[in-house]
Each structure stands twice: as C-alpha cells, then as structure tokens.
C-alpha positions in Angstrom: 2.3 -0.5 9.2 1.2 0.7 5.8 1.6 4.5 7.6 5.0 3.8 8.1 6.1 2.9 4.6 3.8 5.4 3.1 6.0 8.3 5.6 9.5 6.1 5.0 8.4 6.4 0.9 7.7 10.3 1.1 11.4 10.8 3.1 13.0 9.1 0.1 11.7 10.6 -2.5 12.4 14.2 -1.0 15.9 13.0 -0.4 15.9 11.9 -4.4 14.6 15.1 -5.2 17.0 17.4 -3.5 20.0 15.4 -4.8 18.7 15.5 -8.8 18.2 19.7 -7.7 21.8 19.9 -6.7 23.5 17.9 -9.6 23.7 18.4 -13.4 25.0 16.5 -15.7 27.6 15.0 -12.9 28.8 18.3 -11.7 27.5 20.5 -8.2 25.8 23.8 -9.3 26.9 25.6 -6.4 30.5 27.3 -7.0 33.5 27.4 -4.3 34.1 30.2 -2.7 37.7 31.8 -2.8 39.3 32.7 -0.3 42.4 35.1 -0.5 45.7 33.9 1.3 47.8 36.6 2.4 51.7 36.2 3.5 52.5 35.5 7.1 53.9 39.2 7.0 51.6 41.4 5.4 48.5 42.9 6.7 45.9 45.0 4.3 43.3 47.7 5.4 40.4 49.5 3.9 40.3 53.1 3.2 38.2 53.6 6.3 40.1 51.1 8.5 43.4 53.6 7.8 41.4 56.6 8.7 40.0 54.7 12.1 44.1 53.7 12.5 45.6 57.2 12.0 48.2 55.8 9.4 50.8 58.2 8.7 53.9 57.4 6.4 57.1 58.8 6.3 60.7 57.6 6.1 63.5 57.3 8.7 66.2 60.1 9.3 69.4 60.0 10.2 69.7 61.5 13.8 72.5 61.4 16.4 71.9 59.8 18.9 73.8 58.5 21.8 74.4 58.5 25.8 73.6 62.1 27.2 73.7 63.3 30.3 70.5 65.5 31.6 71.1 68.8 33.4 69.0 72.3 34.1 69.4 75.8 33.8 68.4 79.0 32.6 68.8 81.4 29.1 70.9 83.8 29.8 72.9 86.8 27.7 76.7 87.4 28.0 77.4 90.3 29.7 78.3 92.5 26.5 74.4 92.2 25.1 73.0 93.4 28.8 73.1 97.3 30.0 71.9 98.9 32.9 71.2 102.5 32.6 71.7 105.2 35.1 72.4 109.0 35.1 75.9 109.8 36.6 74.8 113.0 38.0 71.1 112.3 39.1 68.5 114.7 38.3 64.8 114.9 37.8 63.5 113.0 35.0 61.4 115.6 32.7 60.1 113.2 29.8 60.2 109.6 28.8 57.8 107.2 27.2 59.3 104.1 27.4 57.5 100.5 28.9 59.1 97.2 29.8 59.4 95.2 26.4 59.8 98.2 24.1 62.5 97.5 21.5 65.3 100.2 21.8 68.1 100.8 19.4 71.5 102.1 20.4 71.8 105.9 20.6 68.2 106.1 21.0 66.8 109.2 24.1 65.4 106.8 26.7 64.7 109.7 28.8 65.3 113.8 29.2 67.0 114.8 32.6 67.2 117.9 34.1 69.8 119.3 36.4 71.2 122.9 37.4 74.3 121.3 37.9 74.1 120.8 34.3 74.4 124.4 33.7 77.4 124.9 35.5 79.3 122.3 34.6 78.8 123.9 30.7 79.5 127.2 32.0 82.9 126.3 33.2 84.3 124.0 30.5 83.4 127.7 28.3 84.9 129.9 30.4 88.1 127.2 30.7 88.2 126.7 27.3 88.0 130.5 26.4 91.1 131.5 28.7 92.9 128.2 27.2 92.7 130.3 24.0 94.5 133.0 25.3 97.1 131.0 27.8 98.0 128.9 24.3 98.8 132.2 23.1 101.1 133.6 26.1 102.6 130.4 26.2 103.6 130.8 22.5 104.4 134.2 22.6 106.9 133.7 26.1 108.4 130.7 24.4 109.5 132.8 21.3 110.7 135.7 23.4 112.6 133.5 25.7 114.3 132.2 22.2 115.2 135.2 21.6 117.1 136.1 25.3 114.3 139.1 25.6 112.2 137.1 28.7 113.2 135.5 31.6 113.4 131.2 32.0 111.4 132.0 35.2 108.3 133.7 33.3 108.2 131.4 30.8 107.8 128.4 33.8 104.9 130.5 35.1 103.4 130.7 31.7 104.0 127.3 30.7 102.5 126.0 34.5 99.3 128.3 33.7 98.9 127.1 30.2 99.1 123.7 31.5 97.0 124.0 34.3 93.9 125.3 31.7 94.3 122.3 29.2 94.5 120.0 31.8 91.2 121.4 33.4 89.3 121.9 29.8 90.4 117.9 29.1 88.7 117.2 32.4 85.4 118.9 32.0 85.5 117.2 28.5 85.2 114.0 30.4 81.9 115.3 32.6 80.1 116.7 29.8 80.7 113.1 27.5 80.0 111.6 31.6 76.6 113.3 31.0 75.6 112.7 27.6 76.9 116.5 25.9 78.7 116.6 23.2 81.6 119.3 24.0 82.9 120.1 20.2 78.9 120.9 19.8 78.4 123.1 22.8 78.5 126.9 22.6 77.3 130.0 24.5 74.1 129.7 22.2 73.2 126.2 23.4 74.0 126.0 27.0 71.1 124.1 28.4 69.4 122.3 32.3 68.7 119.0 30.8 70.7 116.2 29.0 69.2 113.0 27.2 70.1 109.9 28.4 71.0 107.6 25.8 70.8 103.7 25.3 74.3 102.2 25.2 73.0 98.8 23.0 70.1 97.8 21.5 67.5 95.4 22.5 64.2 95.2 24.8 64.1 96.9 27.6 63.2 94.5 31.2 62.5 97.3 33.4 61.9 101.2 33.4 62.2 102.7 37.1 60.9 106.0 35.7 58.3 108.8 36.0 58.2 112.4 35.2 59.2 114.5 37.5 61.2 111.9 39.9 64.1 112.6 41.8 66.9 109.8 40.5 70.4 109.9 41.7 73.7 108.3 40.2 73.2 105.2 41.9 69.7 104.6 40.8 69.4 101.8 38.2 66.4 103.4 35.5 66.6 101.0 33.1 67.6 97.6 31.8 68.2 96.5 28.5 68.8 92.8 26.9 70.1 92.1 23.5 68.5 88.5 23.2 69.8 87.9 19.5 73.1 86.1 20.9 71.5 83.8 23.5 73.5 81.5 26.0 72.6 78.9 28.8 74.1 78.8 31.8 73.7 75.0 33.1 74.3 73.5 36.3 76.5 70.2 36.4 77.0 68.2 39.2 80.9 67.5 39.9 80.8 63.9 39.4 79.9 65.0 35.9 82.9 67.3 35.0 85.2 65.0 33.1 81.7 64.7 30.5 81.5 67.8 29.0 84.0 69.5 26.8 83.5 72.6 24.6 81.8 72.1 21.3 79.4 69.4 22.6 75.8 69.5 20.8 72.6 70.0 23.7 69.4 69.5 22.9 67.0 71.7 25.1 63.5 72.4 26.0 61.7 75.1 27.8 58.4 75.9 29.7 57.6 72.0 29.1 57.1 72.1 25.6 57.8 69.4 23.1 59.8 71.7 20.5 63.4 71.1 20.5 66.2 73.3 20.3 70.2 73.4 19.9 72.7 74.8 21.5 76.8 74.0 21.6 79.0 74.1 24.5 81.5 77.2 24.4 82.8 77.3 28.4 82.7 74.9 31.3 83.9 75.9 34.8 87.2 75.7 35.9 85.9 75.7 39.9 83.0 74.2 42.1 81.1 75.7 44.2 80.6 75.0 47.7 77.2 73.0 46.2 79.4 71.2 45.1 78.3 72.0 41.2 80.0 73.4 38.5 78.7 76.1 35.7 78.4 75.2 32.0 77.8 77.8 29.5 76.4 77.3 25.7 75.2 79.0 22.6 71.6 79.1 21.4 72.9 77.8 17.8 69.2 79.2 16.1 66.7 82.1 16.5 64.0 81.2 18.8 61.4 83.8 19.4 60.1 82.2 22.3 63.3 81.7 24.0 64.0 84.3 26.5 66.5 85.6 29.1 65.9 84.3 32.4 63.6 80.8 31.2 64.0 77.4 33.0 65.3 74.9 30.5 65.5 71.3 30.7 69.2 69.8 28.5 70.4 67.1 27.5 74.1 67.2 26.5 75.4 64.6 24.1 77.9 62.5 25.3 78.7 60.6 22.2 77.8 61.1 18.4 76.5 58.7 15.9 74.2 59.0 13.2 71.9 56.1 12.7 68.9 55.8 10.7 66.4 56.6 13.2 62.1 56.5 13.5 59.6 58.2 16.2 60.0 55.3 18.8 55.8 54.9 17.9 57.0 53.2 14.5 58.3 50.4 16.3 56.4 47.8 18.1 57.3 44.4 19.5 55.9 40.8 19.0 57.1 38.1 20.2 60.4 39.2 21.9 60.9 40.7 18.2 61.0 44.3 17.1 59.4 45.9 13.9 58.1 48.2 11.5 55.4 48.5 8.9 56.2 49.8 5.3 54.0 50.4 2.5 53.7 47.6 0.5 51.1 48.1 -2.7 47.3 49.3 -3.4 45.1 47.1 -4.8 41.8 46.5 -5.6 39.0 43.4 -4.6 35.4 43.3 -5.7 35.6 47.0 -6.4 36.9 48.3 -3.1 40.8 49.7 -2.4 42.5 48.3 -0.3 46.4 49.1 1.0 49.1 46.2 1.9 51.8 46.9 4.7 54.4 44.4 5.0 56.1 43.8 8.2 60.2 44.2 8.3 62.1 43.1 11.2 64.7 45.7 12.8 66.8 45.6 15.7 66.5 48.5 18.1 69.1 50.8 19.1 69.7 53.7 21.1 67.1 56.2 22.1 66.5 59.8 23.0 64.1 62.4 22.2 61.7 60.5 21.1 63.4 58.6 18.7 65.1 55.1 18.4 67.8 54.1 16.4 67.5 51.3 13.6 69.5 48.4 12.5 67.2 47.5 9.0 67.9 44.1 6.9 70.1 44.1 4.1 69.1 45.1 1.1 66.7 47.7 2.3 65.9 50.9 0.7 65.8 53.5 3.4 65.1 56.4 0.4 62.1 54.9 -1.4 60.6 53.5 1.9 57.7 54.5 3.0 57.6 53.8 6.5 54.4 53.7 8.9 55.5 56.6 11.6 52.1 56.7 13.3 49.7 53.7 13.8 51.8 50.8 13.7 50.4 49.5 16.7 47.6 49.5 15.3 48.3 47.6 12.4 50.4 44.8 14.7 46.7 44.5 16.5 45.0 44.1 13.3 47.6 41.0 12.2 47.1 39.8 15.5 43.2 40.3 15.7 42.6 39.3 12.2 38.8 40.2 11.2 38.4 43.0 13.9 40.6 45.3 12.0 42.1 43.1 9.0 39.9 41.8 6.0 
C-alpha cells in the first residue's frame, strides 16, 4: 500500500512539473503556428515546381476560326511558270552540264546541238535573201518603167510574182532559223555554223535533264523540264456534295509531308464540271514563300467555311473541372520565409470553336486580354496541383 502512494505521489508531481515548464506568468510559451489561407481560386508554385510544370506564359490572339471543310491535294504551278524543252529539229547534243535541281534563268544555253541540217537551212535563207536584194531592185526598176509606157503590164506581173515569191520564202526561213534558236539579222556568210544552243524559255529549277553528249534527240524528244515555283498553286479535290462550299477568295489553311507548320493559301478557281468520280477540282494560291513547299507535294487543307475572329489560346491552355472550363493567368510574385514563390489565379471562360490547334474564348467582363499573361503550356498541371494540394502546391 505505501508502494502505491509513494508511485501515485511521483505521477503527480511530474504532472505539476511539466505544467509550471509550460506556463509563465499565465501565458503558454509555445507560439501558434500560422498558416497561410489562400483564395479558392489561386494556386502558387515554387521556382522549381514551375520548372518540373513546364509553365509557359503568353497571351491569347485573335484567330479566325470557324466550320471548315477538309480536303487533299497536291502543289502544283500554273501552266505559264512550267516549260518543257525540246529541239524542233533534233540533233546530237554536243555539250551540256546541267543536273536536276540546277536553277536556270531565262535565255540561259541549256545545251549545244548539232545538226547539218543546220547548215543548210543558213545557207538558203543567204542565198534567198541575196537574190531578194536584187528581185527588190527589178521590181523597182519594171514598176518605174512601166510608169513610164517603156515596159510591158505583162513583165512587170512576172517581176512583181518573182519578187514576191523571194520575200515570201526569206520570211519563211526567218521563221526556221528563230524555230532553231538563230538569230537571222545576226547571221552572215562569216558565221554560218552545225550547231545551235538551245535556250531556256523561263526561269526556274529544272525537274529533269534527258541528256548526254553525243545523244541522238529528235523533235519529239522532251530534254528538259523546268518549274518556276515562286507563284505556287494547289490543285484540291472536292467531293460534289461539297460544291455549293467553296467560293473564290476563301482562306485554306494547309500542311504538307505531316508537319505541324501551317500555311495559307486563297481560293482563285473552282470547277465548273465533275468528273466521272464524281469530284470536282479546286485551285488556290500559295499566299507566302515557303521554301519547303514544292511542285508535286501531297497536302492536307482545310478550307474555311466561315470567318470570325475570336480571342483564341493553344487548346492546352484550357482545362476542365467540374463540367467547367478554364484558364490560368499570372497573378503576382511574392516572397515567404525567404523563398519566391508565383500566384496564378484561375478565370473561368466559355469555350468556343476549334481548329488547328486552337479554341476560341468567351473571357469575363472586365478582362484585360493585352496585359494578361496567360498560362499557354502547363495548365493542367497547375489544375492537378489545386486539386492535389501538397503534391504540387505549397
């Protein structure tokens, strides 16, 4: 018994001491910790928590964006920016040095070609021209006599026939040596010569040289082929149930070999008949220099329908939470115990229409789409760190 009260006397007196240790003077010696309270809507991150989150800000753009209707097709040239090359009179090619994708300007010798016909057809546009000379001058001279009642109406037909007869055969080997590639004012008996240079009727790249020295090419031999690809078109195929949709001047978006970069074009013809697939042909400009879009790419379109322009964000900015959508702006910086930290606030939006990779925003009143700054990339990432609060939120 006297074990008991000696333990029960020990217990209290701890107790006693422990309770004088914690008090002073009426008041607890250990402080309350504060806790920071932060708005329903705003999360904050560490420096290294926006690193982890790949935060990227931005602000929204105003894009058109509407119903559009997706089609294929290829890049193609108008028919005024392609040539193909042959040699009227055939030949044997005696020099090039020309490869597929050589840039070519117009005038420039694509090739030398040699032919004896060459020779002769120089030889008689000479020889024509020479007795033109003197037929002009028989003509003249028969004409004045016949003025003058001294020669007969009947020689001066014969002269006038001959005369004729030369000019009209000097105008047509005038047409074979230009056929040819020779200049006739510039040809003389000192310059007759077996080859000709065949010339490149447009500038641009050439696609294919058929060409060797020393072949044998005739006129119906294609030896090269030449694109201009600074005027670029598309040539689309549209389904017939599709016609009534597109009208000239319509904006396309279009992509090519997969890639994400987008490019514009405008609607300048649609077909006025349908083919027995029953699809129609749409033609548009390449509205900007693309170097990497060439003749004879696959492209994938999209042809706009309808225009507005709405603020719009990469469809990424906005995320969803409970049957709600929005967005994440920069709020403030701040610092706590010595650490930064970064406040975004959550905004409500509705969503509207989207294409390319972008949806269109209705934002609350009163908000300033200039001085924004606007979470583009990570915002799910923030909406898991204000739902998840301590895994990725302080």
């Amino acid at each position: 018994m006297k074990k008991f009260n000696s333990i029960l006397y020990l217990l209290i007196l701890g107790a006693a001491f422990i309770t004088g240790s914690c008090t002073k003077n009426g008041k607890t010696a250990v402080e309350p910790i504060k806790v920071e309270t932060l708005p329903e809507d705003i999360v904050e991150l560490r420096d290294d928590q926006i690193k982890l989150a790949k935060i990227e800000l931005g602000s929204a753009e105003m894009r058109t964006l509407g119903n559009s209707l997706k089609v294929n097709g290829v890049v193609t040239v108008a028919p005024k920016n392609q040539a193909t090359v042959s040699m009227p009179m055939g030949g044997f090619i005696k020099s090039t040095n020309l490869f597929p994708g050589n840039a070519v300007s117009k005038g420039q010798v694509l090739a030398v070609i040699e032919n004896q016909d060459f020779i002769d057809i120089q030889q008689n546009y000479l020889e024509a021209k020479n007795k033109l000379v003197y037929a002009e001058a028989e003509y003249n001279r028969h004409t004045a006599l016949y003025k003058d009642e001294v020669y007969s109406e009947k020689n001066l037909q014969q002269v006038t026939v001959e005369y004729k007869n030369l000019k009209t055969q000097v105008r047509s080997l005038e047409q074979k040596l230009k056929l040819i590639g020779v200049n006739p004012e510039k040809l003389s008996e000192e310059n007759i010569s077996n080859t000709v240079n065949l010339i490149s009727p447009i500038s641009g790249y050439l696609t294919a040289v058929n060409v060797n020295i020393g072949k044998s090419v005739s006129s119906t031999d294609i030896l090269f082929e030449i694109v201009n690809s600074d005027d670029l078109l598309l040539e689309l195929t549209l389904f017939e149930q599709d016609a009534d949709k597109v009208a000239v001047g319509q904006k396309i978006r279009f992509y090519i070999n997969n890639e994400s970069e987008e490019h514009e074009a405008s609607v300048t013809q649609t077909g006025k008949s349908v083919g027995a697939d029953k699809t129609l042909r749409v033609y548009a400009k390449v509205n900007s220099s693309c170097k990497n879009v060439l003749p004879g790419m696959y492209v994938n379109a999209f042809i706009e329908e309808s225009e507005n322009t709405v603020p719009a964000l990469p469809s990424e900015a906005i995320v969803s939470f409970d049957d709600k959508d929005y967005i994440f702006v920069f709020e403030k910086e701040k610092t706590e115990d010595g650490k930064p930290f970064t406040e975004y606030r959550m905004i409500e939006v509705k969503k509207g229409v989207t294409g390319n990779g972008y949806t269109g925003i209705v934002l609350p009143e009163g908000f300033n789409i200039q001085t924004a700054k606007i979470v583009l990339k990570g915002a799910y990432n923030l909406l898991s760190a204000k739902k998840n609060a301590g895994e990725m939120a302080c």
